[in-house]
C-alpha positions in Angstrom: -24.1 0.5 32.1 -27.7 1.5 31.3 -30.5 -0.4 30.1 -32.5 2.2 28.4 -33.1 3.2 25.2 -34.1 6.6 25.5 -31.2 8.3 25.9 -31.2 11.8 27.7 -29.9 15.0 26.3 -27.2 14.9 29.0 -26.2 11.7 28.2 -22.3 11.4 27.1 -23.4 10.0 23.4 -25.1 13.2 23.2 -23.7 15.8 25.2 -19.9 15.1 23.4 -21.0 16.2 19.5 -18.6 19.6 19.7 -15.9 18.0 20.7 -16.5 15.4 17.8 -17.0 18.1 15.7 -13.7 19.4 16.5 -11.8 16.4 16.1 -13.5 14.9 12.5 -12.1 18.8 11.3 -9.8 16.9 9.0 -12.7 15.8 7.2 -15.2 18.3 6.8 -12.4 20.8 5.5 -10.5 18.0 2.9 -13.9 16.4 1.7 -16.9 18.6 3.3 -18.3 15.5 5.2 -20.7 17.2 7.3 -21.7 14.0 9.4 -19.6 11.2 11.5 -21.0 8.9 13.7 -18.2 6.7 15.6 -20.1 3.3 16.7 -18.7 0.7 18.8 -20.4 -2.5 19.5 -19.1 -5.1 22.2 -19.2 -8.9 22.2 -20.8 -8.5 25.6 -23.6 -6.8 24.2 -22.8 -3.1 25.4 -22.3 -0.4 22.9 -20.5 2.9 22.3 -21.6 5.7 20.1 -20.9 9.4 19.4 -21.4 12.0 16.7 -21.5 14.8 15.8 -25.0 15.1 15.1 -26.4 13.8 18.3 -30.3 14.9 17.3 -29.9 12.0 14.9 -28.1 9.6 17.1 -31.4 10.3 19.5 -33.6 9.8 17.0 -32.0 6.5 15.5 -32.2 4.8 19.0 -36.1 6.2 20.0 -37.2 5.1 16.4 -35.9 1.3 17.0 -34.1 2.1 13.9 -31.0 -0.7 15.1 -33.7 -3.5 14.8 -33.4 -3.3 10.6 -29.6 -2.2 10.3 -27.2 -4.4 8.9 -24.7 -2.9 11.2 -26.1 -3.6 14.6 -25.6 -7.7 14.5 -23.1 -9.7 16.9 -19.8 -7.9 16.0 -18.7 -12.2 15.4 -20.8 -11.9 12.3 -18.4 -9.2 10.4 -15.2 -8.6 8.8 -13.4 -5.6 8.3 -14.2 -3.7 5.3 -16.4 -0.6 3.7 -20.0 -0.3 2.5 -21.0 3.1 0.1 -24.8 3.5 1.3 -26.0 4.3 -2.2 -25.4 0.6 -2.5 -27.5 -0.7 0.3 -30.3 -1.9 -0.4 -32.7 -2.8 2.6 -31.6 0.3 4.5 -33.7 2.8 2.5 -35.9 3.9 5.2 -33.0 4.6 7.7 -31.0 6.5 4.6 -34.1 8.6 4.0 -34.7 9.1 7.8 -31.1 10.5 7.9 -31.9 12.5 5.3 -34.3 14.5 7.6 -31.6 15.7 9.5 -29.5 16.9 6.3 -26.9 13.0 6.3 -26.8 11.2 2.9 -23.8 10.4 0.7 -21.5 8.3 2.7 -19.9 5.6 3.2 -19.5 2.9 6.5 -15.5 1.8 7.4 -16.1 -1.1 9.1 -12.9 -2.5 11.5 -13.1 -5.9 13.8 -11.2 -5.6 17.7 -10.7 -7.7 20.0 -13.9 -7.3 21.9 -16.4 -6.2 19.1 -16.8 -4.2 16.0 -15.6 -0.3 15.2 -18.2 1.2 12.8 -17.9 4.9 11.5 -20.3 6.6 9.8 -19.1 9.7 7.3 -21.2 11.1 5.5 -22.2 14.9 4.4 -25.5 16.8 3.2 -28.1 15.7 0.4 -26.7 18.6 -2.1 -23.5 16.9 -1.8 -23.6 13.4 -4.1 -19.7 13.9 -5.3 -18.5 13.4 -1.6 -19.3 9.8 -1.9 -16.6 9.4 -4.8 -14.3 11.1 -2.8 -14.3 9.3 -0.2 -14.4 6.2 -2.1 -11.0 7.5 -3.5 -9.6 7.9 -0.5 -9.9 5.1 1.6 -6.3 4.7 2.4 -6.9 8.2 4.4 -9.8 7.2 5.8 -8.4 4.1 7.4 -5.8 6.5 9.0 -8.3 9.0 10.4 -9.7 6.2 12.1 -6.2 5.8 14.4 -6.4 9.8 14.1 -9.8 9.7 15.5 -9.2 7.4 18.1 -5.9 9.3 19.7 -7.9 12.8 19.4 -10.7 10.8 21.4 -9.0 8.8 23.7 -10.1 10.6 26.6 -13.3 10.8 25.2 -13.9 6.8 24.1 -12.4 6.4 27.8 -15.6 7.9 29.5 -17.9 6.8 27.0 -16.7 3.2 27.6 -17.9 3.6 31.5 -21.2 4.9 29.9 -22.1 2.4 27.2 -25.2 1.0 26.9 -27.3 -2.3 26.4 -30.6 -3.0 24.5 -31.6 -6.4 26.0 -31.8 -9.0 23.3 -30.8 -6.3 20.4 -28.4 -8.9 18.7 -31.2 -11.9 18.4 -33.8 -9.5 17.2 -31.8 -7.9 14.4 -33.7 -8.3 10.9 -31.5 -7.3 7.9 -31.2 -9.2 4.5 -28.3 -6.4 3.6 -25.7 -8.3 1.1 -23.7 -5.8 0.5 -22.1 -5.4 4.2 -19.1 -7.3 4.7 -20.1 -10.2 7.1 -17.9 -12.9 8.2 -19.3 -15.2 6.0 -19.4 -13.2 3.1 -17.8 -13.8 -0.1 -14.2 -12.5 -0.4 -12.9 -12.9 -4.0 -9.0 -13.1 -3.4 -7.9 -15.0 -6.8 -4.7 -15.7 -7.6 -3.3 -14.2 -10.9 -0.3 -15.2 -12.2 1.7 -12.1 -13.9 4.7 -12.9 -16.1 4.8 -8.9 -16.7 3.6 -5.8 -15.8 2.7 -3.4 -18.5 3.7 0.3 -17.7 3.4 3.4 -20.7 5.0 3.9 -23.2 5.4 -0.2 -24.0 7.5 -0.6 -20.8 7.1 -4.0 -19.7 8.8 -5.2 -16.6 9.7 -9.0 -15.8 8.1 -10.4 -12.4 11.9 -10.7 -11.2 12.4 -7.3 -11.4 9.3 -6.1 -9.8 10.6 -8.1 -7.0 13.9 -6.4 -6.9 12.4 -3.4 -7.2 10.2 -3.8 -4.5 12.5 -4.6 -1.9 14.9 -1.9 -3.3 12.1 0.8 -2.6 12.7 -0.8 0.8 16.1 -0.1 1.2 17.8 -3.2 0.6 20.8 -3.7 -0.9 21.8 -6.1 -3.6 23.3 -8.6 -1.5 20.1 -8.8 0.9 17.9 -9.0 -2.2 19.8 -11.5 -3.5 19.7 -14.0 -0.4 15.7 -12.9 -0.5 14.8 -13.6 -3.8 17.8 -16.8 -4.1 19.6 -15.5 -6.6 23.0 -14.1 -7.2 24.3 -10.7 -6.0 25.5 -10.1 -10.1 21.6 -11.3 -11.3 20.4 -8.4 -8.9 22.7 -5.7 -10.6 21.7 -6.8 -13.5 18.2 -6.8 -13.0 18.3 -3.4 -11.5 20.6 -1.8 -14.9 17.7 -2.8 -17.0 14.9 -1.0 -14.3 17.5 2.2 -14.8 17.4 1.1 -18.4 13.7 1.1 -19.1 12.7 3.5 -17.0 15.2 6.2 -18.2 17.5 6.6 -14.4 20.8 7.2 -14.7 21.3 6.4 -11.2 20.1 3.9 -8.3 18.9 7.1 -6.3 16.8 8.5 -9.2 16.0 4.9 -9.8 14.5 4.9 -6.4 12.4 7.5 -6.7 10.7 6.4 -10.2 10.2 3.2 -8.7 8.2 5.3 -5.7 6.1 7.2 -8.4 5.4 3.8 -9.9 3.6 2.8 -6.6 5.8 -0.3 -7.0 4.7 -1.9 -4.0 1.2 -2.3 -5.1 2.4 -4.1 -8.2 
């Protein structure tokens, strides 16, 4: 591991942006992000990073930029989570110095490990301000290009762990007032509604009950198994299940099945 800053041209960080390029591919032809910048920051104080636009990776690090980010504290201080730049506030002159190098209109994914923090960057070009939304609207494939990422990279994440770097001191001179970045202590709202019904089209309201049968009949259980789940009897089931094929117009359990799928019952 180095101490240096000034990270030469050869240097792994650096040297790897095609075959980042190749792998964020997914990305830039489903969303036209232009920009991903994979960060890794250890509890030890070492760090990993690689892009595929390594003349702003260069510039971040000789430009000190890491001593006003939000993202470059003691990887103990966040929680997992996602930040849209356009809401940060105190990172302005890091957003417009991206700019420079044709990056705006992202968003941060931000995942705890066991030994640090995973940050990664996606972002695309300044003419470009929809990409945000769409990313935004597609988190749940974003979390799974991370594990996409991180298999097309293994070999790659494997070097650049022999390769990381320190910046002595960088975590206890870190100046951000960002409060919009998921940190530990953050506020999480998680209240607890209580539903009696859910309200679908058409006036279709179904009972709490049979959500919960549904939900584990998406899962492939049968009546009996739902009953000894939910503590009730195997004939209470079937008949919560007639009135799902009821209401939702199925004429049988199959068909029922798949409705229940469209309905994205499992986030209900």
């Amino acid at each position: 591991m180095s101490n240096i800053v000034d990270i030469k041209n050869s240097h792994l960080f650096l040297a790897s942006s095609a075959d980042v390029d190749a792998i964020i591919h997914p990305l830039k032809t489903h969303f036209g992000v232009t920009s991903v910048v994979y960060q890794r920051n250890f509890n030890d104080g070492s760090e990993i990073r690689l892009s595929n636009q390594p003349a702003w990776v260069k510039h971040f690090y000789e430009q000190g930029y890491y001593r006003n980010s939000g993202f470059e504290k003691h990887p103990q201080h966040y929680q997992s989570g996602f930040v849209v730049w356009a809401h940060l506030s105190h990172h302005q002159p890091i957003l417009e110095a991206a700019r420079r190098f044709n990056i705006d209109h992202g968003l941060t994914l931000i995942q705890k490990t066991a030994n640090g923090c995973e940050f990664y960057f996606i972002g695309t070009t300044p003419d470009k301000p929809h990409v945000a939304n769409l990313l935004l609207n597609n988190i749940e494939f974003l979390k799974r290009f991370t594990l996409y990422f991180k298999e097309q990279a293994s070999l790659l994440l494997k070097n650049a762990d022999s390769n990381r770097i320190i910046i002595p001191k960088k975590y206890e001179n870190i100046y951000c007032r960002e409060l919009g970045i998921p940190y530990k202590n953050s506020p999480l709202v998680k209240p607890v509604l209580k539903i009696k019904k859910i309200y679908l089209d058409n006036n279709v309201t179904l009972s709490s009950r049979e959500i919960a049968c549904a939900k584990l009949l998406v899962l492939g259980k049968t009546a009996h198994v739902i009953a000894e789940q939910l503590y009730i009897s195997p004939r209470t089931v079937e008949t919560h299940l007639q009135h799902l094929k009821e209401k939702l117009h199925c004429r049988s359990k199959s068909e029922l099945i798949s409705k229940l799928i469209e309905l994205n019952v499992q986030t209900l």
